[in-house]
N, C-alpha and C positions, 0 to 999 in steps of 0.2 A: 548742823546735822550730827547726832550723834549716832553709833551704832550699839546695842546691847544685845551680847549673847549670853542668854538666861538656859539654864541647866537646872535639873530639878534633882535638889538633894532634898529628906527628912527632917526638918525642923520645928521649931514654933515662931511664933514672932517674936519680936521684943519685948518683954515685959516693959519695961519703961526705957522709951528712946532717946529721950533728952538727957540723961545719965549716961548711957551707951557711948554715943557716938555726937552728940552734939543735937543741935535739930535732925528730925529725918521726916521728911515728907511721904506720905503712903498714896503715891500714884496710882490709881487704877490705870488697866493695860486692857483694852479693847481690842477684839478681831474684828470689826466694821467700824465706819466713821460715826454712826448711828450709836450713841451711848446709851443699851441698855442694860437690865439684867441677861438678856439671852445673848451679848456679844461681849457680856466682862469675860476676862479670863484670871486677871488675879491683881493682888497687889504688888507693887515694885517699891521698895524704901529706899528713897534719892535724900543724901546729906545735903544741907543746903544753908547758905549762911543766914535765911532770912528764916525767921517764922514759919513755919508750918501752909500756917491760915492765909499767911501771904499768896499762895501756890490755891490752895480750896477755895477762895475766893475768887481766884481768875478762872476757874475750871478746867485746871492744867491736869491732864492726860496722856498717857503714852498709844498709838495706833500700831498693831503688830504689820507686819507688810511679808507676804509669802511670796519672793522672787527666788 
């Protein structure tokens, strides 16, 4: 179980990630368990030692939880 507290500062993304920082995987972050457009909220870029595609493939997602 991880915890992420996401804070919204002004930027852009990364022009190219794999130079950046190593891989970085572009999670989408859903408000419901139901993955659509009307419940994305954004993307989250998680470093990751494996490929990218390794992560899109599996349908790996982050669920926001408002307790």
């Amino acid at each position: 179980l991880f915890i992420v507290h996401v804070y919204a500062i002004s930027t852009t993304s990364p022009s190219d990630s794999k130079k950046q920082q190593g891989n970085l995987y572009s999670c989408p972050v859903y408000k419901k368990p139901r993955r659509t457009d009307l419940t994305f909220i954004f993307s989250l870029y998680l470093r990751t030692a494996q490929d990218a595609d390794h992560w899109t493939l599996r349908g790996v997602a982050l669920l926001c939880d408002n307790k």
